[in-house]
KEZA-840113 format. One record per residue (C-alpha): residue in one letter; residue number from 0; x, y, z. Coordinates in steps of 0.05 Angstrom, whole numbers. Example, Ala and Ser with C-alpha at 12.3 -4.5 7.8 and 13.67 -1.06 7.14 Angstrom:
<kolses>
KOLSE code pos      X      Y      Z
KOLSE    A   0    246    -90    156
KOLSE    S   1    273    -21    143
</kolses>
This chain:
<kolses>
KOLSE code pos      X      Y      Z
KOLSE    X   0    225   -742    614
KOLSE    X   1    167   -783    577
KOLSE    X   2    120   -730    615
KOLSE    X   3    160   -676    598
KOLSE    X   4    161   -685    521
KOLSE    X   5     79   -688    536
KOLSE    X   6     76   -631    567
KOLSE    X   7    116   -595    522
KOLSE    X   8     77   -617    457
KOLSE    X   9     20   -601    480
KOLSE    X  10     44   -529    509
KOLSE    X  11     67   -517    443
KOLSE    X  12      1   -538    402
KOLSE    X  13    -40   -488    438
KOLSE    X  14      8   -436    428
KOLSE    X  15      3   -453    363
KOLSE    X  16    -73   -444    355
KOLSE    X  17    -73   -385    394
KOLSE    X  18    -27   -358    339
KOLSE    X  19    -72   -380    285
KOLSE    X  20   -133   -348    313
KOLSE    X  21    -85   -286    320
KOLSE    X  22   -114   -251    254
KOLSE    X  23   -189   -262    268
KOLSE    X  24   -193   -254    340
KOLSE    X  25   -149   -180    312
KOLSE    X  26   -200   -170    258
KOLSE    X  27   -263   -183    308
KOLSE    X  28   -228   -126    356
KOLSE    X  29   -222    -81    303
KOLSE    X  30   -219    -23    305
KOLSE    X  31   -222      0    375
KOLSE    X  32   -194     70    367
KOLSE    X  33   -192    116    309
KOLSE    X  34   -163    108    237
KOLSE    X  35   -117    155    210
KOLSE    X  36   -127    168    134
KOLSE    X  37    -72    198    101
KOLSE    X  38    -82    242     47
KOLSE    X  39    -17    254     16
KOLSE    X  40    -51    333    -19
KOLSE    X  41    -58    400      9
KOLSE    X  42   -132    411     35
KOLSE    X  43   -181    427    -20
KOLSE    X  44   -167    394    -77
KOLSE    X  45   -200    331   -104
KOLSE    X  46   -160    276    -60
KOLSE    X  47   -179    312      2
KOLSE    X  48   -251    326    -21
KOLSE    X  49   -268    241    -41
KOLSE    X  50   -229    228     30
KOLSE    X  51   -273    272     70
KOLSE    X  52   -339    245     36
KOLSE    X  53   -322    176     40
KOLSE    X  54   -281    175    103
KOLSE    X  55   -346    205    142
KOLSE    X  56   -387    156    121
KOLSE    X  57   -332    101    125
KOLSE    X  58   -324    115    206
KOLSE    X  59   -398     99    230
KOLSE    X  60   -390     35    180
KOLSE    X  61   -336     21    225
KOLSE    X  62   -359     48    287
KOLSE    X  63   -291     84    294
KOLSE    X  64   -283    158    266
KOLSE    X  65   -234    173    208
KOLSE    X  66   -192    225    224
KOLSE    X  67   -161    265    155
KOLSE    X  68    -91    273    154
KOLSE    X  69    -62    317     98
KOLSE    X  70      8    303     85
KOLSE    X  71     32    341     20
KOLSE    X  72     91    343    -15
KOLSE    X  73    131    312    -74
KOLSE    X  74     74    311   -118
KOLSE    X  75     40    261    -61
KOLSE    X  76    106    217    -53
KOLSE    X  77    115    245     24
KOLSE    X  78     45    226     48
KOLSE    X  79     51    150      7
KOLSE    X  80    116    134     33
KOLSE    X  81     92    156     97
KOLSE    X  82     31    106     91
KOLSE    X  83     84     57     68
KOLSE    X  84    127     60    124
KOLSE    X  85     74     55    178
KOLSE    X  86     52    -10    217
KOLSE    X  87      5    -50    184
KOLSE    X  88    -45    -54    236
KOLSE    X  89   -102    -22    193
KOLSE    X  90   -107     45    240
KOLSE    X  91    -58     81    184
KOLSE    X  92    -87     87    112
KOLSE    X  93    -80    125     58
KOLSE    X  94   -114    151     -7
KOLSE    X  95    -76    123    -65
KOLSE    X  96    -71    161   -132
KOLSE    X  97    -56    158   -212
KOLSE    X  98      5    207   -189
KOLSE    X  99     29    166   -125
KOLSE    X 100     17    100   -157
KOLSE    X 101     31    116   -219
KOLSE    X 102     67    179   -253
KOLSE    X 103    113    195   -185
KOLSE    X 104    143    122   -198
KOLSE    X 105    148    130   -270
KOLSE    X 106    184    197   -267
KOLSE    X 107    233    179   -207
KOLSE    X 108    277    121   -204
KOLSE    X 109    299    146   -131
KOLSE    X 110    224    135    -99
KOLSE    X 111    225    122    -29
KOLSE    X 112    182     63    -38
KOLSE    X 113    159     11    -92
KOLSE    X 114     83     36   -100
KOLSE    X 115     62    -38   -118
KOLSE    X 116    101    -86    -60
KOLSE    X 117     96    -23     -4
KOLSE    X 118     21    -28     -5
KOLSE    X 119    -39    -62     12
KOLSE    X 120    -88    -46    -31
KOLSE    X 121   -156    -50     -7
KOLSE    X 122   -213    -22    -62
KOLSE    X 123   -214     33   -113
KOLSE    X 124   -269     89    -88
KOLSE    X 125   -275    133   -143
KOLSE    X 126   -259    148   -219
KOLSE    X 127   -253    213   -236
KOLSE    X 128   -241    259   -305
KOLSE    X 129   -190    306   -309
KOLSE    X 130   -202    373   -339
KOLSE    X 131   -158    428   -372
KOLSE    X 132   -179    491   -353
KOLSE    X 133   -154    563   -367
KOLSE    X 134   -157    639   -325
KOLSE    X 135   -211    665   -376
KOLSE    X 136   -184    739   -361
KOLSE    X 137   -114    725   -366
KOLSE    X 138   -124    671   -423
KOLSE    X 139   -181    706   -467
KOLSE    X 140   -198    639   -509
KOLSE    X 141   -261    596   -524
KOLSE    X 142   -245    537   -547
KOLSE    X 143   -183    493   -542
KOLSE    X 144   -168    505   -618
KOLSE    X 145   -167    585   -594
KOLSE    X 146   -115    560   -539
KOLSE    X 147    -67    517   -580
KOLSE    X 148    -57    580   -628
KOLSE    X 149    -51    626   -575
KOLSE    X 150      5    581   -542
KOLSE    X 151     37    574   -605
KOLSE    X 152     43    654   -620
KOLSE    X 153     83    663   -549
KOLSE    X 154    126    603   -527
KOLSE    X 155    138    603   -456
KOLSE    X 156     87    670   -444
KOLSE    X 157     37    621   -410
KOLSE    X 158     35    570   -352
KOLSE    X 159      9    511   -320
KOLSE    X 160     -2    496   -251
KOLSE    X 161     11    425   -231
KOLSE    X 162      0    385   -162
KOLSE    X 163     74    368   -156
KOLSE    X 164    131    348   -203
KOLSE    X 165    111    279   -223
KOLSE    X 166     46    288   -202
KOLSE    X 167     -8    262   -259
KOLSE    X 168    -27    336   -272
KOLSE    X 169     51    353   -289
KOLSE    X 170     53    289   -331
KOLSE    X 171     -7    303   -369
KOLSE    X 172     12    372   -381
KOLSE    X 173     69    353   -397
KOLSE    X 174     37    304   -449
KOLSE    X 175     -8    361   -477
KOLSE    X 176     50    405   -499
KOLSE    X 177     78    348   -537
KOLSE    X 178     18    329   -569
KOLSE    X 179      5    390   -588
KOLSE    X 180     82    422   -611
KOLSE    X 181     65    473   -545
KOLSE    X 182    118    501   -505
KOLSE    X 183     89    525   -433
KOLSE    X 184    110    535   -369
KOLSE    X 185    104    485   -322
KOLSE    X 186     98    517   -246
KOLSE    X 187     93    452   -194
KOLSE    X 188     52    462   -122
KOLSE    X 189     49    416    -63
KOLSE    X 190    -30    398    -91
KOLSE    X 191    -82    411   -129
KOLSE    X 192   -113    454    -73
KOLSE    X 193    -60    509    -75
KOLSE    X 194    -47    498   -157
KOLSE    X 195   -123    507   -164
KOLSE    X 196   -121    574   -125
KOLSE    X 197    -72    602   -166
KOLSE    X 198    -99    587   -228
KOLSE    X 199   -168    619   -209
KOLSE    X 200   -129    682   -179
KOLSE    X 201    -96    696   -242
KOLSE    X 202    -27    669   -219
KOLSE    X 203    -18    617   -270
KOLSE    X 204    -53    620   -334
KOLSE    X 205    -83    543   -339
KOLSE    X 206    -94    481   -299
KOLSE    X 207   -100    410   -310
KOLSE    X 208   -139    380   -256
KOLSE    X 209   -197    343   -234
KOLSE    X 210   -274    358   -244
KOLSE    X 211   -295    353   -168
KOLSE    X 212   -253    416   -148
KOLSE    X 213   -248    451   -205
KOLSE    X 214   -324    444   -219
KOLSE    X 215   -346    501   -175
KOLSE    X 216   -302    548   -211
KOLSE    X 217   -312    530   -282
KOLSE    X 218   -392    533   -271
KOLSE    X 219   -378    600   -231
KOLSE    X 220   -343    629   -293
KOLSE    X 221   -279    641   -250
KOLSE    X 222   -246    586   -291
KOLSE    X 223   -272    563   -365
KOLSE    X 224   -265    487   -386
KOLSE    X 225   -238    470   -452
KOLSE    X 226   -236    396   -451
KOLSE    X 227   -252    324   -395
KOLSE    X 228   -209    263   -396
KOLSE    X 229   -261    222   -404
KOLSE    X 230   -291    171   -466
KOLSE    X 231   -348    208   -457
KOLSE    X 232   -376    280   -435
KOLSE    X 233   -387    287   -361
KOLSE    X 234   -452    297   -340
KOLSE    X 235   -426    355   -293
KOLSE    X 236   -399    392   -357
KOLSE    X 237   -448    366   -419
KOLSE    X 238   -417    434   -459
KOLSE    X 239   -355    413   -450
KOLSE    X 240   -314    368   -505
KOLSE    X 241   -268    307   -495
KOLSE    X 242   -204    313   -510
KOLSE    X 243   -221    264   -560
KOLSE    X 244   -269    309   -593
KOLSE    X 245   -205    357   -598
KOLSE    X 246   -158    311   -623
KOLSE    X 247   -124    299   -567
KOLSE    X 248   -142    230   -553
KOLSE    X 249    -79    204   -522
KOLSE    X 250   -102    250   -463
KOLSE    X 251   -175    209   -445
KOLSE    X 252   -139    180   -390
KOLSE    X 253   -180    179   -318
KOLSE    X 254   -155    192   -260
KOLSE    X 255   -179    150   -189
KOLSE    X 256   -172    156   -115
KOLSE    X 257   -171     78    -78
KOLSE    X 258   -160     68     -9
KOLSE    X 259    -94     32     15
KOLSE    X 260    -50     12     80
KOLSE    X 261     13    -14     89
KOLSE    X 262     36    -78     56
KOLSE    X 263     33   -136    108
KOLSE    X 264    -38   -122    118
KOLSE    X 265    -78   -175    148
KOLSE    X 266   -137   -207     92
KOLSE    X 267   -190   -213    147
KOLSE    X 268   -169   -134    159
KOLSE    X 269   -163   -117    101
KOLSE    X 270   -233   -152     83
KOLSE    X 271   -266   -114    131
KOLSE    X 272   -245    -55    108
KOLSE    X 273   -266    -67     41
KOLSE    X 274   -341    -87     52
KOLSE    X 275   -340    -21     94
KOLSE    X 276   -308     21     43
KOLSE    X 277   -363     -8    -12
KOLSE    X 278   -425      0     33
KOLSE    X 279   -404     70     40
KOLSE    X 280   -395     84    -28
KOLSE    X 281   -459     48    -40
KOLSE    X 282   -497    107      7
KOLSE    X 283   -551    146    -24
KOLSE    X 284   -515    215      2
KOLSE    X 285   -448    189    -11
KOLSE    X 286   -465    176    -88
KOLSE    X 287   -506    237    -92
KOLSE    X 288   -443    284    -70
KOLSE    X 289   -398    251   -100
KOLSE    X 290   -431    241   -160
KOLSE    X 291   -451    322   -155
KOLSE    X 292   -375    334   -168
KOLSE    X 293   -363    290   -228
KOLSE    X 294   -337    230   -192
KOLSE    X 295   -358    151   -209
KOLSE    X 296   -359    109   -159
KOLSE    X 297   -324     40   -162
KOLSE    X 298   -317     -2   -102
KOLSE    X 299   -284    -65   -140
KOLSE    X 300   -244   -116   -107
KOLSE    X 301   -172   -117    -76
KOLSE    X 302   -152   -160   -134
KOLSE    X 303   -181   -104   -176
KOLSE    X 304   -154    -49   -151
KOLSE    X 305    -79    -79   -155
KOLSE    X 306    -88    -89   -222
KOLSE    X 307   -110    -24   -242
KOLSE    X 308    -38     -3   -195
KOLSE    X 309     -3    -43   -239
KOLSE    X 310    -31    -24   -305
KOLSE    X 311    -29     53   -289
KOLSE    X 312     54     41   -268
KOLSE    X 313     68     17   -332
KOLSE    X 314     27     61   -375
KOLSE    X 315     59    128   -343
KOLSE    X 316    127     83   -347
KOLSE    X 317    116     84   -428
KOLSE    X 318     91    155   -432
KOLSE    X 319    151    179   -394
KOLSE    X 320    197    126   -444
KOLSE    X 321    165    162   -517
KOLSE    X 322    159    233   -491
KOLSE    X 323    233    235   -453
KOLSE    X 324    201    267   -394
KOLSE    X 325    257    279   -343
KOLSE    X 326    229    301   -263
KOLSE    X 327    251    375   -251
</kolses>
């Protein structure tokens, strides 16, 4: 029996290290097949665009490629809860957002998942300015003091494409018409990809979005800029004033893209993905492009990131409190 008991400890206190060395000897392994990245946008708007730049880069870092995965809908709630739901083995990630981090959560107190305790977040990639922009044919202004009057004249005549109810596009819009005593129509899309194309097609009259995908538009003349969320002008657009400069300042609110998996996580994963994430970022092309279409590159730490979660939740949450905003 006295050999038994022996035997038995000692079984035991290998399994036991074995276990322990669990999450390193998985983190030294990994990965050894391909990484799903979710982006939770129709292709072509400014999610899908930092995902593509990054994620390239991102696989040879890792010596695994990073396959794109657009899952729209519900403003980005279906691709986040999908991310949320998934095992947390780091081969499922996502691109996190103002709108599923933020203004979904604020705006709907049915969310299929908490967006702070159902992730593990993992580094902010990029900042990026908004920007309100208008169908210069079908909205013949110059200026965002020409718009505001013209709004005023014809409640209702105009509208706004958004990404998705509850998206931060149909928040800040949303934000805009009561700022400025504005009554316009507010016509939601599963992304900014689709929004975008009917704003530039004549569909919807105005747009708020970001400056990577609109940028191509508003410098063709297909789309004309009347104000950045940003504290200062963006390089990409030097003509173009802050909504500060308009008196709108309650509007100079960024918007970012970080990358996150599922909560549960493991730190030496999660770690690895990080330092891979920020050496990619840190690329000379990488900058270049993404720098090219108005994003600023951030690459701060976990600890960072799920602050900047936290403190974009309960900003929207007091927006949505003083301005009544109720989800369609």
């Amino acid at each position: 029996m006295h050999r038994r008991h022996i035997l038995a400890t000692a079984v035991a206190a290998v399994g036991a290290t074995l276990l322990a060395g669990a999450p390193a000897a998985q983190a030294q392994s990994y990965p050894s097949k391909p990484i799903r990245l979710i982006v939770p946008f129709a292709p072509g708007g400014t999610t899908d665009i930092v995902a593509r730049i990054v994620g390239d880069r991102l696989g040879r870092e890792l010596g695994q490629p990073i396959l794109i995965e657009n899952r729209a809908g519900g403003g980005g709630t279906v691709g986040a809860d999908f991310v949320a739901k998934s095992p947390a083995d780091g081969y499922i990630l996502g691109v996190a957002t103002v709108s599923t981090i933020g203004t979904n959560p604020a705006t709907n107190s049915k969310m299929p998942y908490d967006s702070i305790k159902d992730f593990s977040f993992i580094t902010n990639m990029v900042n990026v300015p908004n920007v309100m922009t208008v169908n210069p044919t079908k909205v013949p202004v110059k200026d965002m003091k020409e718009f505001i009057a013209l709004v005023k004249k014809s409640p209702g005549k105009f509208s706004y494409a958004s990404s998705g109810s509850g998206g931060i596009s149909h928040l800040d819009g949303e934000l805009f018409k009561a700022l400025t005593g504005t009554f316009i129509v507010h016509i939601p899309y599963r992304g900014s990809g689709p929004a975008l194309t009917d704003t530039v097609s004549g569909q919807v009259d105005a747009q708020m979005d970001n400056v990577p995908s609109s940028l191509p538009f508003i410098k063709s003349g297909k789309l004309r800029a009347l104000a950045v969320m940003s504290n200062k002008r963006v390089e990409a657009l030097p003509d173009v004033p802050t909504f500060a400069e308009v008196g709108l300042s309650e509007l100079n609110n960024m918007a970012w893209y970080g990358l996150v998996g599922p909560a549960g996580l493991s730190k030496e994963i999660n770690d690895k993905l990080r330092v891979a994430a920020v050496k990619a970022l840190n690329d000379p092309d990488v900058r270049k492009r993404l720098a090219d279409g108005g994003s600023i590159v951030d690459g701060g730490t976990s600890e960072q990131f799920l602050q900047l979660g936290q403190r974009e939740l309960a900003l929207r949450r007091e927006v949505v409190r003083k301005q009544k905003i109720v989800l369609e």
